[in-house]
C-alpha positions, 0 to 999 in steps of 0.5 A, a space after each residue: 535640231 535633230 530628235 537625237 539631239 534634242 534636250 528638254 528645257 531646264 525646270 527653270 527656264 525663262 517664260 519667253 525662252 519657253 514660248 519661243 521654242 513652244 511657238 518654233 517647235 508647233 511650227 516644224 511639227 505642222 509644216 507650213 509652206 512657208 515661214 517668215 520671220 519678223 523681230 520677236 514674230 513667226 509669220 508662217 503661210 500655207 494653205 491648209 486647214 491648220 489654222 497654227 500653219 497659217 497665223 502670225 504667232 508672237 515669240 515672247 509674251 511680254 506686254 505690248 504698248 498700244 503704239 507696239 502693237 499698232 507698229 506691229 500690226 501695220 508690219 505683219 499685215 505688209 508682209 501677208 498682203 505681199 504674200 497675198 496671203 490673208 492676215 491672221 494674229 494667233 495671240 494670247 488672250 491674257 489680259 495683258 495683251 489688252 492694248 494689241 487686241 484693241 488695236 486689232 478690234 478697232 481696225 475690224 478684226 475679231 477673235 474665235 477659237 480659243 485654244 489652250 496650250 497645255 504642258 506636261 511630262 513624258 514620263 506622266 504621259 506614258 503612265 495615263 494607262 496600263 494597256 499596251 502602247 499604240 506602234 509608232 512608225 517613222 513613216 506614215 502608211 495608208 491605213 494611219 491617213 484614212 482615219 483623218 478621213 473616216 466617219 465623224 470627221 471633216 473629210 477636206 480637213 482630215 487630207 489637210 492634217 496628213 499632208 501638213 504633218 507627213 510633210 514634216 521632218 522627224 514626226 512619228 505616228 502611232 497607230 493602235 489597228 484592227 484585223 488583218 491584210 486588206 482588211 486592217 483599218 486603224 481604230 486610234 492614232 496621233 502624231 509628235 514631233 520632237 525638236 527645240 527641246 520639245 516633244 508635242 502631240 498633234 493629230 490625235 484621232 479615235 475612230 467615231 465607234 471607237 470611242 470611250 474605251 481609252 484608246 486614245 490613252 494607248 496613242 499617247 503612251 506610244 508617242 510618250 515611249 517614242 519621246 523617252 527614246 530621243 531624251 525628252 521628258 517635257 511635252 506639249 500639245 494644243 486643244 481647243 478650249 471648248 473639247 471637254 473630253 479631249 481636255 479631261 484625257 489630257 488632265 489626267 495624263 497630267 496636262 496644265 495649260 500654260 497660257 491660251 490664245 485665240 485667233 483674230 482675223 477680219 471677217 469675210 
């Protein structure tokens, strides 16, 4: 689906038809390498940084049985070991899903990272300020990369993010900068990508002596314009459960969490 064609899920939408097209969209805006499809699972393969981009991600949250989850499991742990790739689930954490964590916890694997998937609207987005919107590009330039790679953050990772997310298709990326020619550098930025009904926020950035003076609200407006051009009014992004401060900006850009989910993997 092409941003022009994009529309936002109806208020009433099915809860699995809204994290199937949750779980396709994160996907296309992270790129991996390679995704498989499974019934009812995405299997996606790379090797970034990006733990989404490499981790088997259900399409419905419907209750799994035990004998379910162990058919499942030995399924999806097939197709990685072909691939030589290592086995990662992305699962919900609700008690619900009980029986398919238990049956990972007996084969040795355990969870970490959890992650709040979080819902809100355009148009409360682009309201969490009052100061001029951060530019949003089509196409990423220099100056936007070498955020990810500068002071405060994890230099390996940061080249990760960028070649992830400048490898999709349709992704913006705005930018708020500082001086001029040679010298500009960029003091916040971010990225959406907008299909399956969707926009999402990925990338958010703000430079280590930039912080606290709500630079990254002036991001957010800018990705919530560029989604109020392509005709959507839903948006989601993702933020590990533990980022204090990245979730009270998102609270008050009008932000809930939808559901949460943690990553299982055998230890090294």
């Amino acid at each position: 689906m092409s941003p022009s064609q994009a529309v936002s899920p109806p208020p009433n939408a099915n809860p699995d038809t809204v994290v199937e097209s949750i779980e396709r969209a994160t996907l296309e805006a992270v790129c991996p390498h390679v995704v498989h499809d499974l019934p009812g699972w995405l299997l996606p393969m790379d090797d970034s940084t990006i733990s989404r981009a490499k981790s088997a991600v259900p399409l419905s949250h419907a209750p799994p049985t035990h004998a379910q989850g162990a058919q499942w499991v030995a399924a999806i742990e097939q197709v990685y070991q072909r691939h030589s790739h290592p086995v990662v689930f992305r699962l919900p954490s609700h008690a619900d899903w009980a029986p398919l964590h238990a049956v990972l916890a007996a084969q040795g694997f355990q969870h970490s990272q959890p992650n709040c998937v979080q819902i809100g609207s355009v148009a409360a987005l682009r309201g969490v300020t009052q100061a001029q919107p951060a530019d949003v590009d089509t196409t990423p330039d220099e100056a936007w990369a070498q955020l990810f790679l500068g002071e405060g953050f994890d230099a390996a990772d940061g080249a990760s993010r960028i070649r992830n997310l400048t490898r999709a298709t349709g992704n913006v990326y705005a930018s708020l900068r500082a001086g001029e020619g040679p010298h500009q550098r960029t003091l916040a930025g971010g990225a959406a990508a907008f299909s399956h009904g969707w926009a999402s926020v990925h990338g958010m950035r703000t430079h280590a002596a930039e912080r606290g003076r709500g630079l990254a609200r002036q991001v957010l407006a800018g990705l919530a314009e560029a989604a109020t051009a392509r005709g959507l009014s839903q948006v989601f992004l993702q933020v590990e459960a533990d980022n204090t401060g990245a979730l009270a900006l998102y609270r008050r850009a009008g932000f809930v969490t939808a559901w949460m989910y943690q990553y299982w993997k055998k230890p090294v």
